[in-house]
N, C-alpha and C positions, 0 to 999 in steps of 0.2 A: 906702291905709287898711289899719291893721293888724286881721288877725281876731281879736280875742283870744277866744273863745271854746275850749276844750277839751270834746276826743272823749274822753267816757265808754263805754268798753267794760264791759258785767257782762252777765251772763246775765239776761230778764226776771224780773223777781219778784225778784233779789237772788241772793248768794252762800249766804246761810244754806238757804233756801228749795232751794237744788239741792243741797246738800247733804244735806239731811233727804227729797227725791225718791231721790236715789239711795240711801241706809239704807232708805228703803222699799222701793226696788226688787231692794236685793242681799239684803233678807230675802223677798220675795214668790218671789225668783229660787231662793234655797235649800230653801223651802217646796214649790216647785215638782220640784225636783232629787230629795229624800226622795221627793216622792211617787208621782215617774217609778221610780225604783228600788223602791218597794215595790210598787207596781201593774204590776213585770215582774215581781215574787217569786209575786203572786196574782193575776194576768189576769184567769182566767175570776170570778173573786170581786168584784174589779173591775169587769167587763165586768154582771156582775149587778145589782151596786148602782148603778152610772151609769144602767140604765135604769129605776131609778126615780126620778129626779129628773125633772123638769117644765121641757120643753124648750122650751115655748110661752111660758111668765114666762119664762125665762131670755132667747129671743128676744124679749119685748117691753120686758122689762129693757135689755138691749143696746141699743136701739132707744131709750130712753128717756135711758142715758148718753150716747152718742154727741149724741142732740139736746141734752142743755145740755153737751156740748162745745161744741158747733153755736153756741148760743146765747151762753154765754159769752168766746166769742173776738169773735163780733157785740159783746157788749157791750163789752169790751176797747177795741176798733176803737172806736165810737161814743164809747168815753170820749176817746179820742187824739183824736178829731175836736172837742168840745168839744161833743158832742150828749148833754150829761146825762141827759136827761128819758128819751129813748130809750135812755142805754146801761143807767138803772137797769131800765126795762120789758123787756129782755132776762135780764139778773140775776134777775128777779122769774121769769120764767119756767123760768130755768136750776136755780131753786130749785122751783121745783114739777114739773119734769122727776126730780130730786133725789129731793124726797119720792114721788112714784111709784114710786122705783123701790127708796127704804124699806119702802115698805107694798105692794108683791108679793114683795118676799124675805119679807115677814113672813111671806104669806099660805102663802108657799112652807114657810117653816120650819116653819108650825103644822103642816101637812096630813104633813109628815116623823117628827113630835115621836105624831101624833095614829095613825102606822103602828109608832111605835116604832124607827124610824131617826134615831134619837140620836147622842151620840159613841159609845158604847159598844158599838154594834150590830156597827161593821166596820172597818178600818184607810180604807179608803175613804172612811165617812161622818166618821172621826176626822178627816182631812183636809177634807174638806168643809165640817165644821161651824168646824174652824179660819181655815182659808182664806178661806171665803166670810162668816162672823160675822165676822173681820180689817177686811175690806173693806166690809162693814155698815159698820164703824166710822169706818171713813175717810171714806167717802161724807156720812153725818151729821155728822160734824169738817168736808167741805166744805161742806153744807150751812149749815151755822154758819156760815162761814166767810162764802160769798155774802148770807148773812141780810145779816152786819153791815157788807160792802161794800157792797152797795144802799145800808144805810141811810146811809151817811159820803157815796154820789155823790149818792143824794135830797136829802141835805140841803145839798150842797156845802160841806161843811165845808172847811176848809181845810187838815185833815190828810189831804185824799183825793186819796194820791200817787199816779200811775203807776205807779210800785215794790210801793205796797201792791195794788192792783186787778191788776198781774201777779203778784204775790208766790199773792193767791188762786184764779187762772187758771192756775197753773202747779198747783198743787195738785189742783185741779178735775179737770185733764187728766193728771194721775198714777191718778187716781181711774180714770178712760176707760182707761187701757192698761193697769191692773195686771185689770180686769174683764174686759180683750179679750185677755187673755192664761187667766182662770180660766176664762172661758165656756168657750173650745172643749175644752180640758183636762176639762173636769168631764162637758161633758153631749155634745160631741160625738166625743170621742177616744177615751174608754171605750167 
């Protein structure tokens, strides 16, 4: 008996999809490089302003991505399994993982905004506010993103591909390393 079945090789999530991970990642990568080089120009200035950032949100932030990393590769898995109901109740949580950790950066920024560490304050908080509002932005783009995949597995539509549920898992989890890379940088390396 003949196989005719053909082996598709791509990377999850599609080819576009890791393409636009990695322009994310060669600009977080260069944002990072400026910021190494100017924070050996001004150390102790550096070393100043990192300790007033809020190192307890930013570990409960951490804690927060990482779990709907956690959650969303669960869901991932449950979707390949054909366990809909559960892989959307994962997603649901990977998104409220998500918005937590929206609304402690907020809480973070206000309390910075409210000391008058702005962008204008230090070459430091100029980074910072870039950097880490950057990555604001990306995390609510994934949040979006998991919103409207729940809802296409909830519903079992029938445009809810594999490709698509990785496409926004791969995204999800660019979100988790570009953060696991600013966390220690910002609040524990200064």
């Amino acid at each position: 008996m003949e196989n005719n079945k053909k082996l598709v090789l791509y990377p999850p999530g599609g080819i576009l999809m890791w393409i636009i991970i990695y322009v994310e990642l060669f600009t977080f990568g260069m944002a990072i490089a400026a910021l190494t080089y100017y924070g050996a120009q001004e150390r102790v200035q550096f070393h100043r302003d990192s300790q007033q950032l809020n190192t307890l949100i930013a570990t409960i932030n951490t804690i927060l991505l990482l779990t709907g990393g956690y959650l969303v590769a669960k869901g991932v898995h449950l979707f390949r399994m054909l366990e809909i109901q559960k892989a959307g109740n994962y997603f649901l949580w990977a998104i409220f993982s998500g918005i937590g950790f929206m609304l402690l950066k907020l809480v973070e920024y206000y309390g910075k905004l409210q000391v008058g560490f702005d962008m204008e304050y230090s070459t430091f908080f100029m980074f910072y506010w870039l950097m880490t509002g950057f990555h604001w932005i990306h995390v609510f783009v994934g949040v979006v993103i998991l919103f409207f995949l729940r809802r296409t597995i909830i519903k079992q539509q029938a445009d809810a591909s594999l490709e698509d549920i990785e496409a926004g898992a791969a995204f999800w989890h660019m979100c988790d390393l570009i953060w696991l890379l600013l966390f220690p940088i910002f609040y524990l390396l200064f």
